[in-house]
Each structure stands twice: as C-alpha cells, then as structure tokens.
C-alpha positions as CSV (number, residue, x, y, z in Angstrom):
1,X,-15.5,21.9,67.4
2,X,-15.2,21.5,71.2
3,X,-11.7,19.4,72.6
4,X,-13.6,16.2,72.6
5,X,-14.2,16.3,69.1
6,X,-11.0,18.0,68.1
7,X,-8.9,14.8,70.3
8,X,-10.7,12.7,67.8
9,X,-10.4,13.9,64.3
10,X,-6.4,14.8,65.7
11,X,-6.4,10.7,66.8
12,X,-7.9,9.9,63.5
13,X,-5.2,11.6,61.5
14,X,-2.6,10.2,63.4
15,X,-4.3,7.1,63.0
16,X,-4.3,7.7,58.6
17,X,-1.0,9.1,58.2
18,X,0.7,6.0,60.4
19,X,-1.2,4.0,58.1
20,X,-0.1,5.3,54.4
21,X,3.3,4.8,53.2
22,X,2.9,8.4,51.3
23,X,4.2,9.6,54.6
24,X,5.7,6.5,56.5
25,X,7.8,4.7,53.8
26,X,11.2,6.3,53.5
27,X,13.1,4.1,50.9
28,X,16.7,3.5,51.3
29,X,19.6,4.2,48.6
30,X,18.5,1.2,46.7
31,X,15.3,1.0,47.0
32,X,14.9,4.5,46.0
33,X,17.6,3.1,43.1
34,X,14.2,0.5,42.3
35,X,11.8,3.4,41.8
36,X,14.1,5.9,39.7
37,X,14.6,3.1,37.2
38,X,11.0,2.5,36.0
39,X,11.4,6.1,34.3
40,X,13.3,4.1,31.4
41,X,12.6,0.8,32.2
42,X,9.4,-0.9,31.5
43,X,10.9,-4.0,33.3
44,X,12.8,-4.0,36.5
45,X,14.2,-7.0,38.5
46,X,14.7,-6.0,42.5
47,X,17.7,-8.6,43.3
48,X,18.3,-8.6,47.3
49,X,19.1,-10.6,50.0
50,X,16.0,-11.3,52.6
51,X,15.1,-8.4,55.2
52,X,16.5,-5.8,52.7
53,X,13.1,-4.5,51.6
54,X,12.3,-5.8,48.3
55,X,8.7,-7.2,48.6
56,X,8.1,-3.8,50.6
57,X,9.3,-1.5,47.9
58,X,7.5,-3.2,44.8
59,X,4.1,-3.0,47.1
60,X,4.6,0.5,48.2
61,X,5.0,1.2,44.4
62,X,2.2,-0.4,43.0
63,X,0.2,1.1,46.1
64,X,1.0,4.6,45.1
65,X,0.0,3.6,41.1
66,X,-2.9,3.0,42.4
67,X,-3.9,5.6,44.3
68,X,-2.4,8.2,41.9
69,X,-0.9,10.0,45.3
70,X,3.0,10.3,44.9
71,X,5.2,11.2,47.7
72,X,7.3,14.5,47.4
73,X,10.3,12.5,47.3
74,X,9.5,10.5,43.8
75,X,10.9,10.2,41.0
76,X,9.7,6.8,39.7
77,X,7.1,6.6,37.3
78,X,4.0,8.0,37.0
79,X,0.3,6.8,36.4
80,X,-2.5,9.9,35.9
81,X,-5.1,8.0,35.6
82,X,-6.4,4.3,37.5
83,X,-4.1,1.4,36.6
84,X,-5.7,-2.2,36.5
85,X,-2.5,-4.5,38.6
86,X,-1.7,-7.8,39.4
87,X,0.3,-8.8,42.5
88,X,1.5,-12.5,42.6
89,X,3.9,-14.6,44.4
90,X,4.8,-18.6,44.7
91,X,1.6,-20.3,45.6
92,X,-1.8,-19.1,46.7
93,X,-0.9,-19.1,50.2
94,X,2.3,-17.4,50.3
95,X,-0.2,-14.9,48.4
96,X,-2.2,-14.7,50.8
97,X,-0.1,-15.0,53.9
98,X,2.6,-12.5,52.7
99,X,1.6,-10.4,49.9
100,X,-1.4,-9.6,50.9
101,X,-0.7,-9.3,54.5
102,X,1.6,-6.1,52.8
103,X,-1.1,-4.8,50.5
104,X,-3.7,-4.9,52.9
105,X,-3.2,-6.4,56.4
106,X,-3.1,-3.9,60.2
107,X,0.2,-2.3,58.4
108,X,-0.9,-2.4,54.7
109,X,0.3,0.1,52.2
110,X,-2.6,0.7,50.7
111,X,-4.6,2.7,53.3
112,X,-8.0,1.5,54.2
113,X,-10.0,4.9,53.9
114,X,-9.0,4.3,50.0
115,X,-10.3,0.7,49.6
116,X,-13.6,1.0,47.9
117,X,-14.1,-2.8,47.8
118,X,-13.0,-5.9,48.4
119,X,-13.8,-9.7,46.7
120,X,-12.7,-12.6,48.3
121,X,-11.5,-15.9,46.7
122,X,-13.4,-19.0,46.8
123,X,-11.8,-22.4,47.7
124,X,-9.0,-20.4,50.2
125,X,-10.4,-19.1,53.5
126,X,-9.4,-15.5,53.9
127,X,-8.1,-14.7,50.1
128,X,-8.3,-11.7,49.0
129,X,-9.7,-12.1,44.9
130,X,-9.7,-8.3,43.9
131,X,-9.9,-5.0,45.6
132,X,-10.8,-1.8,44.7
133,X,-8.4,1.6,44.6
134,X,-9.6,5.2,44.8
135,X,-7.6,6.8,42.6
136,X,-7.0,10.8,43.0
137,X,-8.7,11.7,39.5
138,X,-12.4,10.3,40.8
139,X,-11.9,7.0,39.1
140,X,-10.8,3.2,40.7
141,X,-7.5,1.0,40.2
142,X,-8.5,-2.5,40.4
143,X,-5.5,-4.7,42.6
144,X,-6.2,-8.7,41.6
145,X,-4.1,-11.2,43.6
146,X,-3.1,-13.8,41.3
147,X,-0.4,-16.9,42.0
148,X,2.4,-18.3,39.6
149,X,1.3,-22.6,40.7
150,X,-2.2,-21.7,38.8
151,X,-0.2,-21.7,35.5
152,X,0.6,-19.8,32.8
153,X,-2.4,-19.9,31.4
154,X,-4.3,-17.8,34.1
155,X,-2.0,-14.4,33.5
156,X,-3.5,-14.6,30.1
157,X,-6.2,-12.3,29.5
158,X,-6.9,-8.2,29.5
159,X,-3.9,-5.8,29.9
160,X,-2.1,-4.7,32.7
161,X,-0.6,-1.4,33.3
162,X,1.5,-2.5,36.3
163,X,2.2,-6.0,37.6
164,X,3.7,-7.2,40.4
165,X,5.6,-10.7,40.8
166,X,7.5,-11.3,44.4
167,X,9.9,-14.3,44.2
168,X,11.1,-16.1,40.9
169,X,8.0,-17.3,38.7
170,X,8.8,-19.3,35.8
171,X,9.7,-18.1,32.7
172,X,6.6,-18.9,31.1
173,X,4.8,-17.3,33.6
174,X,6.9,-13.7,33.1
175,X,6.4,-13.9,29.1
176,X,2.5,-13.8,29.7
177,X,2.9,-11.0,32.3
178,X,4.8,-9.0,29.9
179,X,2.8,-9.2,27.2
180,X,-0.4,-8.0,29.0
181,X,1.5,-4.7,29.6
182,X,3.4,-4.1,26.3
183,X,0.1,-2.6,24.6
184,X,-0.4,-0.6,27.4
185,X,3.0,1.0,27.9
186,X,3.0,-0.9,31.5
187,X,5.5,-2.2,33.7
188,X,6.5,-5.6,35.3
189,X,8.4,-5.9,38.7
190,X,10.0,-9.0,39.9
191,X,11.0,-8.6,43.5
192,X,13.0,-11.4,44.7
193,X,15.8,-13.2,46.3
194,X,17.8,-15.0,43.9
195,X,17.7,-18.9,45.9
196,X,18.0,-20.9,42.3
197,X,21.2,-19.6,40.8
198,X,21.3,-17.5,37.4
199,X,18.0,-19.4,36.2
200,X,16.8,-18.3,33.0
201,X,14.7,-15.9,34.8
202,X,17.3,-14.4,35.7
203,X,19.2,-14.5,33.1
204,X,16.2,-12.8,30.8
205,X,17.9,-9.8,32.8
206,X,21.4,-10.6,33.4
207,X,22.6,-11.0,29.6
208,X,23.7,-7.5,28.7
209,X,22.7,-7.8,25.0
210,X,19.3,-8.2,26.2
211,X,19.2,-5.3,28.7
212,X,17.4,-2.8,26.7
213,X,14.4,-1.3,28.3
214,X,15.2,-3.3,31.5
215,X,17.2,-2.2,35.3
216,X,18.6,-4.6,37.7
217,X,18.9,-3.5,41.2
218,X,21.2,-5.1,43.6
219,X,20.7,-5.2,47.2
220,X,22.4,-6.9,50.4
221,X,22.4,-6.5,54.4
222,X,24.7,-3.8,54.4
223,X,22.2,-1.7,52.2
224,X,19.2,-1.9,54.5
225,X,20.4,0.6,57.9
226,X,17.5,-1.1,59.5
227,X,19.5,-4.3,60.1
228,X,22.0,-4.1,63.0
229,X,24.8,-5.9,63.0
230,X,24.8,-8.3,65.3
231,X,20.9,-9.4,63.7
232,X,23.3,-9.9,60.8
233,X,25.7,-11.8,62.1
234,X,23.2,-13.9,63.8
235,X,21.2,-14.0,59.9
236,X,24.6,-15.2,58.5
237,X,25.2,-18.1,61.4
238,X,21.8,-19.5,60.7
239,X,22.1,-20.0,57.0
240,X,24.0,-23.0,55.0
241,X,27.1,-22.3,52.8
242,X,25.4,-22.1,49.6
243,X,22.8,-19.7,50.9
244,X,24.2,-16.9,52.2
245,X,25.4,-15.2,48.7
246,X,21.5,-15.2,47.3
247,X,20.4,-14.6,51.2
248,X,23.3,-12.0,52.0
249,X,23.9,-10.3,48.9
250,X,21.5,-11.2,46.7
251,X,23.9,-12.6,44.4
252,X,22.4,-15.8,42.2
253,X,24.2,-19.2,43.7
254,X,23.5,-22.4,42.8
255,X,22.9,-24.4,46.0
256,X,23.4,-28.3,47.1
257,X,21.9,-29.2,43.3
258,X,25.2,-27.7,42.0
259,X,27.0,-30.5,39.6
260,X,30.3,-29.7,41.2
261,X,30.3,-28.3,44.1
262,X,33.3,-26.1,44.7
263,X,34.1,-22.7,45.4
264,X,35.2,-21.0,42.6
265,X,38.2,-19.7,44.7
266,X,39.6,-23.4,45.1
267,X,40.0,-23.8,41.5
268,X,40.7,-20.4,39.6
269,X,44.0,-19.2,38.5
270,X,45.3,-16.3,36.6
271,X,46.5,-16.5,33.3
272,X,49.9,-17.4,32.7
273,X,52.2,-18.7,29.8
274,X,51.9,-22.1,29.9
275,X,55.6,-23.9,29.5
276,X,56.2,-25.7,26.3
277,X,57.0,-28.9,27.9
278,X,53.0,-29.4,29.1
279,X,50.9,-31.5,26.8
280,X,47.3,-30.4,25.4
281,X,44.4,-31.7,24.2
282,X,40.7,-30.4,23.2
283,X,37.5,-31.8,23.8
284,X,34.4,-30.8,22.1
285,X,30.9,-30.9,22.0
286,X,28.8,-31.0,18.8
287,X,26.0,-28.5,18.4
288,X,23.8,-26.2,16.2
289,X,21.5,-24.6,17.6
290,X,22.7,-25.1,20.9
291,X,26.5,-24.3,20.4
292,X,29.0,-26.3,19.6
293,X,32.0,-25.7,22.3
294,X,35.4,-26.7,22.5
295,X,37.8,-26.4,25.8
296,X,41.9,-26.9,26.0
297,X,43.6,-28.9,29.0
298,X,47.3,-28.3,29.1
299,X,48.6,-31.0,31.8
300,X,51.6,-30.6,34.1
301,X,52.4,-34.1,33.9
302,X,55.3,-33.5,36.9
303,X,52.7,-32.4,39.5
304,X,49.6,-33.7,37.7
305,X,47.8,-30.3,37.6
306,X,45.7,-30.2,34.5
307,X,44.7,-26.3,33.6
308,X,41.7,-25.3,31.6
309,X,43.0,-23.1,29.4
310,X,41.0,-21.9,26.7
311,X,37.2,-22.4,25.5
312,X,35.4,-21.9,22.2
313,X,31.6,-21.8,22.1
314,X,29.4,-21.0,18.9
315,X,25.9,-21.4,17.0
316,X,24.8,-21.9,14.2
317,X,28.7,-22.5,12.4
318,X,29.4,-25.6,10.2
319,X,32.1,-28.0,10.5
320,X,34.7,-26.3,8.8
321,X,33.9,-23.2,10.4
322,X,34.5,-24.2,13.9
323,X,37.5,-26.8,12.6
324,X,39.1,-23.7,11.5
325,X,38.9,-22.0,15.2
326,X,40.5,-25.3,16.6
327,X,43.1,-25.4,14.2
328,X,43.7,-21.9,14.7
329,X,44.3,-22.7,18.2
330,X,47.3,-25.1,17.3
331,X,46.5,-28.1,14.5
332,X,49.1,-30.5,16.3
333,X,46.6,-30.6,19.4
334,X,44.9,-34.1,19.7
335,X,41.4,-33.9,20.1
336,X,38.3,-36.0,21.2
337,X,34.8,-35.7,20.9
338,X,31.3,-36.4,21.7
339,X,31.0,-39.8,20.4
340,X,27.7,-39.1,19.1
341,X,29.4,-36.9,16.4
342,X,30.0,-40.3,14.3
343,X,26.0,-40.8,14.0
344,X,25.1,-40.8,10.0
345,X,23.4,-37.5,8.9
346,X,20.2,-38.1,7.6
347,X,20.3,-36.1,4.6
348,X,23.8,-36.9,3.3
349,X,24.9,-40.1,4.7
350,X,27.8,-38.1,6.1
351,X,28.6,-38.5,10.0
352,X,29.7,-35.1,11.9
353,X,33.3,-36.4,12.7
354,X,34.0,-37.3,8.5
355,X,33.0,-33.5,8.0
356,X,35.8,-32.4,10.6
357,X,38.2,-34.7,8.8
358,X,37.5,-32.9,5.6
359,X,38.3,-29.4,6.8
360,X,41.8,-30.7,8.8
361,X,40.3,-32.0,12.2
362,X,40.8,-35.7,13.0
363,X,39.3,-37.0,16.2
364,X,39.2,-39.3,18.3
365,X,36.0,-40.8,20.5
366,X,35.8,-40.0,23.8
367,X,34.2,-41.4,26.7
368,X,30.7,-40.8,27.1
369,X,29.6,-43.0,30.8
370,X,28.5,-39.4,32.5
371,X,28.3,-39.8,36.1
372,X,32.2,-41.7,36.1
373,X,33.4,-39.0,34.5
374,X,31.7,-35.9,35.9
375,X,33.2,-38.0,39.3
376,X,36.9,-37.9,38.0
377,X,36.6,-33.9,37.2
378,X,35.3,-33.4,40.7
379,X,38.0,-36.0,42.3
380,X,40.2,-33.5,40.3
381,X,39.1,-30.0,41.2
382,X,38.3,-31.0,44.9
383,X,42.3,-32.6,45.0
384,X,43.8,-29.4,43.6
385,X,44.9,-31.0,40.7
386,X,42.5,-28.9,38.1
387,X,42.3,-25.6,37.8
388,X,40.6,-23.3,35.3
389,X,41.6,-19.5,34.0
390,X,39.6,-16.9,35.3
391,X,39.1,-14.9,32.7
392,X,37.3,-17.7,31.2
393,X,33.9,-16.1,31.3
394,X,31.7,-18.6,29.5
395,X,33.3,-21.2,31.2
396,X,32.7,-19.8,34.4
397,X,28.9,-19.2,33.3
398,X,28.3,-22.6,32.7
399,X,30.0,-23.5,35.9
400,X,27.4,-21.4,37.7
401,X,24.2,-22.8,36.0
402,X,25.9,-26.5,35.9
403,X,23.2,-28.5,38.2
404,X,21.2,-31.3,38.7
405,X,17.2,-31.4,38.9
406,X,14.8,-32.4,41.9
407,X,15.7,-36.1,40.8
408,X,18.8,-35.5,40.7
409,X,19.9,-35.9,36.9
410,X,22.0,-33.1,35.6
411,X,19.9,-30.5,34.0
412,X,20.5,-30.7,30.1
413,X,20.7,-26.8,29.6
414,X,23.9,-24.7,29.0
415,X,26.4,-27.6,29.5
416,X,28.2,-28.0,26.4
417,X,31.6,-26.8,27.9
418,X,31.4,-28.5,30.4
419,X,30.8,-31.6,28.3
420,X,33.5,-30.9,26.4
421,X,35.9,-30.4,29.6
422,X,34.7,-34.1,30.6
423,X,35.4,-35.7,27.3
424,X,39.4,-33.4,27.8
425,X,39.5,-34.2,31.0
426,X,38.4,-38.5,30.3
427,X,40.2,-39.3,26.9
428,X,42.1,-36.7,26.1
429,X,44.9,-36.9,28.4
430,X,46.1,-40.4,27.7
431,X,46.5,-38.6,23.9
432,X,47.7,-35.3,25.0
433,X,51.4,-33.9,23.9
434,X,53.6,-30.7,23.8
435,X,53.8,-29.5,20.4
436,X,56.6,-31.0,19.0
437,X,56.2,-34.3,20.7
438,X,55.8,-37.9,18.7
439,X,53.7,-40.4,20.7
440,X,52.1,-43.7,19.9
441,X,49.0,-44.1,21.1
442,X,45.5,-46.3,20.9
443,X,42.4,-44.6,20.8
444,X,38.6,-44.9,19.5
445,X,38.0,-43.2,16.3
446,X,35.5,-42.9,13.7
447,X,35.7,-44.7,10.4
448,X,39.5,-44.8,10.6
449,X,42.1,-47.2,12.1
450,X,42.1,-47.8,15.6
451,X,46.3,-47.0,15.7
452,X,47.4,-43.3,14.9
453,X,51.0,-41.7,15.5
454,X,50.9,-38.4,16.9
C-alpha cells in the first residue's frame, strides 16, 4: 500500500468512525440512566426538557439493536440476534423531517456502510418506508418508520422486539405497540417532552402501583453539559409561563387549557388546626366506577378565607359505605351534592340522595350551572381568599389534570373533586357552621322539606 492509498483508506476510517455513534455518542448521566434501565424494564418513558437528548438517546439505542454492535461502555440491554423495530413520531412529516433525519440523515446513527437497503414511502416525497440493518451475526434488522396520525389500527400486526415512539402518542396507539412486543420479550421507548400535562400517557407510568416492569427517567437543562448557560437563559426568555416546566425540566404542566389557572404556590398552605369558631361544609360527587369524592371547606368568615381541608375519593363503595366516611369526618357538617344524586334508580325506584338518608347523611342540592361556578372558585383562588392543604395529594392530582379541550369545554375525566369543591365552594357555605352552632337556613333538598334547622 503506497501513501496515496494508505491517505485514503486512513480518510475513510475517519470518515466511518465520525459517522457511528459506537464511537461518537458519549451519553450523559441520564441518558446513560435511559439505557441501564431496559435491563429490568421492558418499558421505559425518557421525560426531558427540549435539547436534553432524548430523541438522540432512544435512536442511538435502537441503532445499536440493530446492528448487534454495543459500545464498551453499555450496560443496557442486549439483542444477539436481528430485531424487527419501529420508529414513530407525531405525523408523517415530523417522521420524516426529524426522526429520520437522526436514523439516517449526513449525521445518522445508523452508519451507512451497514444499510443494506432502503424502501421509500409512496404518497410523501423523500419518506423513508423500511430499511435494512446488518446485524453482526450475518443476519438483517429491519427499521420501519411508522407515524401515530395513521391510527391505531396501523401498529397492529407482526411483533416487535424493539419500538421506538418520540413525543406523546395516544394511548391507544402505545397499547398496540406494547402488545406487538410482549410475545417477544421486547421493549417500547417513549422519548418525549411532556407539553400536555400528566395525560393518561403519562400517567400509564407515573402511578406507582402500575410501575412494575417500567422506569421513568427524568431529564432537564442542567443535565445536558452541552447547553451553556447563557443558551439557557436565552431558551427560558423565549418560552411562555406554562412552558417552561415540560420545556425546562421536563416536568408534565398543564398549559393555557388549564381550568384554573394558578400557581400552585398562590394557593397552598400547610396544615394547621383549624379554630373551632370556622364553619364547614362538604360537597360531594356521586360515583361508581368513577369515584365518588367528597372535599371539606372550613370558612374563616372574619377574613373570608375558605380552606380546603380534607378530601375523600373512592370506587366501587355503596351509599352507606362512603356515608360512613363522611360521618366519620364529623356528622354535624352540612353537606350538598351533585343534584343529579336525586335521579330514580332504575332498578329500585330508590334515588341516590334517599340511600344517604338511610345510612345518616342528609343533603342538600347544590348548584349545578358549571361555568358560574368554576368562575367563583377562580374569583376565589386568584383573590387569596381560597386556599387548599398541601398534603392533599389527590386533590392536587386533579388540580393538575383539571383542563379544558381544543373547544374549550372542560375535559370530563378525573374531576370528581373538583366537582365536589364547586358544589362546597357554591351551596355549601350559605349552610356551613362550627360544630356546635344552631342556624336556620333555606336550602334545596331532595324529597324533604325545603326548611331544615341545623
């Protein structure tokens, strides 16, 4: 080999080894976090802020599943023989523009000199359909780039030893993908910045009685060292309010569709006794399936400060099971209720409100005209004149997720405390007293007089 020919092959392996992340990629404490996981965890959700290196580390991944070549560093999981993958984001463009622009574009992690073939898309000019992996034993991975707006029903089908899904699909859309890899043994990774709040995506991972055989990572600016700071600071300038958390941090927020729109800050307290001359009442919201919850207001009538002080929130219970928890709570405490409980039962003639009565719990109707009253509870919180326990956790959960849909109605999903704080907040503080208190008061109520002395 004369120098000519030596300059070459030398340029040429310069050229490959700039070109493969087996010896460019050098993951940072989270993302190496990412890869350790999928040793126990057949599902993994990548939670980070933008420019941390999310969509980077679930493609260098997959690339090296592929290929069967594992850097010296790993210790991920392992394939040993050619996986079949999917890699999918949003829409078909962002597919094509981003993800596939990482897979296989000038700076691709999956090296060219191991791309044994490539099918384009039809109907979406430069779309990469499938492409073809040499793996290390001899054999081929097969890559398929797949999008979550063609449905559901297109990630049915064959099974899937890895999959790859960059920014939030739907839920429906994660069941299928999960399901093509569970015969297999395979694995599902959603890399993405959390934009919607604690969705029920997110969620799927988030509830820590369903965390078995699944790992969260967390990631934010000050985890990626190839951010400076003043990029940040220039990042965090350019972003709305209810963006930076998910952008920053990668913390789920629920942006301008939030219900009420407060920082949590403004209205949360800790605990304290609460004095004996404040007066209480309880709303609650009838359930089965979904729960049935209750939530306590005790009102500092001198300052005008009403405090959320205690919620209750079960499935699946009958009347006399959840009266007992109110009573339990303090039986002198007027309460109201979803109107709707006074409906007729079908099968016994009996309405939900006359089954209440019968184990001890006598309410009254509440208000039900929704937009004037989730107006006064805002009016409230935004005046400094309600504030809510912290260690309210499911009240606080609901809080999050509390939001209104693209046409602006408020999404009917995991809002039955804060139903019952409206109906508190609405009717039950013209009826509220200390214990011990005698007060004469009119009020709605089912089946019964419209006077009752309390």
């Amino acid at each position: 080999m004369d120098d000519r020919q030596r300059r070459r092959w030398l340029a040429r392996a310069v050229q490959e080894v700039r070109g493969d992340p087996l010896f460019w990629y050098r993951p940072h404490a989270r993302q190496r976090d990412f890869h350790a996981a999928g040793v126990a965890a057949k599902e993994r959700l990548f939670l980070a802020g933008n420019r941390v290196g999310k969509t980077l580390a679930g493609a260098c991944e997959l690339a090296f599943h592929l290929s069967g070549r594992y850097p010296a560093w790993w210790r991920g999981a392992r394939f040993g023989s050619p996986v079949r993958a999917w890699a999918a984001s949003v829409t078909r463009e962002m597919t094509r523009d981003i993800l596939q622009e990482v897979y296989l574009g000038s700076q691709g992690v999956i090296p060219q000199r191991l791309v044994l073939g490539v099918t384009m898309k039809s109907g979406l000019s430069g779309a990469v359909d499938v492409v073809q992996v040499r793996h290390v034993s001899g054999g081929k991975s097969v890559l398929a780039f797949k999008s979550f707006d063609q449905g559901r029903e297109s990630f049915q089908g064959t099974a899937r030893e890895v999959i790859h899904l960059d920014e939030e699909p739907e839920i429906g859309v994660y069941e299928e993908c999960l399901l093509r890899t569970l015969t297999v043994g395979g694995h599902v990774m959603l890399t993405m910045t959390p934009l919607n709040g604690l969705t029920e995506m997110v969620r799927h991972f988030s509830e820590s009685s369903r965390l078995e055989g699944k790992a969260v990572v967390q990631a934010g600016w000050c985890d990626a060292p190839h951010l400076e700071e003043d990029a940040v600071a220039r990042l965090r300038k350019s972003l709305r309010p209810f963006e930076v958390r998910a952008r920053e941090f990668g913390e789920p927020s629920v942006g301008r569709g939030r219900v009420y729109p407060v920082e949590e800050s403004e209205i949360a307290v800790p605990r304290f006794d609460i004095p004996k001359d404040w007066r209480w009442c309880v709303g609650v919201d009838f359930g089965w399936a979904n729960p049935t919850a209750a939530v306590w207001l005790a009102h500092d009538v001198a300052r005008d400060v009403v405090y959320v002080v205690d919620a209750y929130c079960a499935s699946e219970r009958i009347p006399a099971e959840h009266a007992a928890e109110i009573l339990r709570r303090g039986a002198w405490i007027p309460a109201v209720c979803d109107p709707a409980g006074q409906a007729v039962g079908a099968r016994d003639g009996a309405s939900l409100v006359e089954g209440y009565a019968a184990a001890g719990v006598n309410f009254s109707l509440a208000e039900n005209a929704v937009e004037g009253g989730l107006m006064q509870v805002l009016e409230r919180m935004r005046s400094g004149r309600l504030k809510v326990f912290a260690d309210l956790l499911p009240w606080w959960h609901e809080f999050r997720l509390y939001a209104r849909d693209a046409k602006g109605r408020v999404a009917k999903r995991d809002d039955h405390l804060m139903d019952a704080t409206r109906y508190a907040l609405v009717s039950g503080l013209a009826l509220a007293r200390a214990e011990g208190e005698l007060r004469k008061v009119e009020r709605p109520r089912a089946k019964l007089s419209d006077w009752r002395t309390v």
